[in-house]
C-alpha positions in Angstrom: -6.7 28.6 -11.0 -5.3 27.0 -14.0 -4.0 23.5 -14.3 -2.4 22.5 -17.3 -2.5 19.0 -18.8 0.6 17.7 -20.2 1.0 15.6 -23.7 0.8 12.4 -21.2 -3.0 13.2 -20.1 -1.5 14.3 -16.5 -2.6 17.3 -14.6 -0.5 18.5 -11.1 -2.8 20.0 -8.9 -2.1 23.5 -7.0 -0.9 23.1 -3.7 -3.8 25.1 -2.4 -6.1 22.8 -3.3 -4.0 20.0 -2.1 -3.2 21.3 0.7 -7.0 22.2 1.5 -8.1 18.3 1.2 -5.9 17.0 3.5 -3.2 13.6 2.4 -4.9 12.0 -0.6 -3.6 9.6 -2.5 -6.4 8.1 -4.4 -9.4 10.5 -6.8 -12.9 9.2 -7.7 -12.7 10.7 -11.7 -16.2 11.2 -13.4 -17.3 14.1 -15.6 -20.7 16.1 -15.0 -22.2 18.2 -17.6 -18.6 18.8 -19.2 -17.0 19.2 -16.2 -14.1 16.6 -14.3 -15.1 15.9 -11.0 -12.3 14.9 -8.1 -13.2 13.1 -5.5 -10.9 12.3 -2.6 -11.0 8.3 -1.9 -9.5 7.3 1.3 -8.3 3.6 1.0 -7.7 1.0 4.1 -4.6 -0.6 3.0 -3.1 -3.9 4.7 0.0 -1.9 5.8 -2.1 0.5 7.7 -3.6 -2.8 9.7 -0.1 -4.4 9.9 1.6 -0.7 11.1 -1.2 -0.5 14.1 -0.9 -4.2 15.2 2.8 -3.7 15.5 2.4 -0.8 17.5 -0.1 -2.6 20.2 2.5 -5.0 19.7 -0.2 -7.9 18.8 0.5 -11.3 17.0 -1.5 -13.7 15.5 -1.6 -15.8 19.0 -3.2 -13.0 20.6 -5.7 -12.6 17.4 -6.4 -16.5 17.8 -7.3 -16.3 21.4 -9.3 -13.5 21.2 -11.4 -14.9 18.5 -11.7 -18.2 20.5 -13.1 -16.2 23.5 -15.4 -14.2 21.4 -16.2 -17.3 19.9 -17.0 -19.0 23.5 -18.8 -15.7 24.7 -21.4 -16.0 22.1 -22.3 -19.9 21.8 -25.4 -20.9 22.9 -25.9 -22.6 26.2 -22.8 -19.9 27.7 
């Protein structure tokens, strides 16, 4: 497959190949012996952790005490 860069340095990549890898957002770029190598990079963002404590419906009361009980759990003498 051909991809063609553009006076800007960009490349779009087939759908084939984007579709094969899956949502990916972020590329690892490095060249090996002349060639460019992509490398899909999956990246934790905040959001992602805010999104999933929303949806267990947690707040930062709930994070407190569970620390504090972990925190009581694991002290020496308990």
């Amino acid at each position: 497959m051909l991809a063609k860069m553009t006076s800007k340095n960009q490349l779009t990549l087939p759908k084939s190949i984007t579709a094969a890898l899956g949502p990916t957002e972020y590329f690892e770029v490095e060249t090996r012996n002349g060639q460019i190598v992509l490398t899909p990079v999956r990246i934790q963002r905040s959001d992602a952790v805010r999104a999933k404590l929303a949806e267990l419906d947690l707040h930062e009361t709930d994070i407190a005490d569970a620390v504090a009980w972990a925190r009581a759990k694991t002290s020496p003498g308990k």
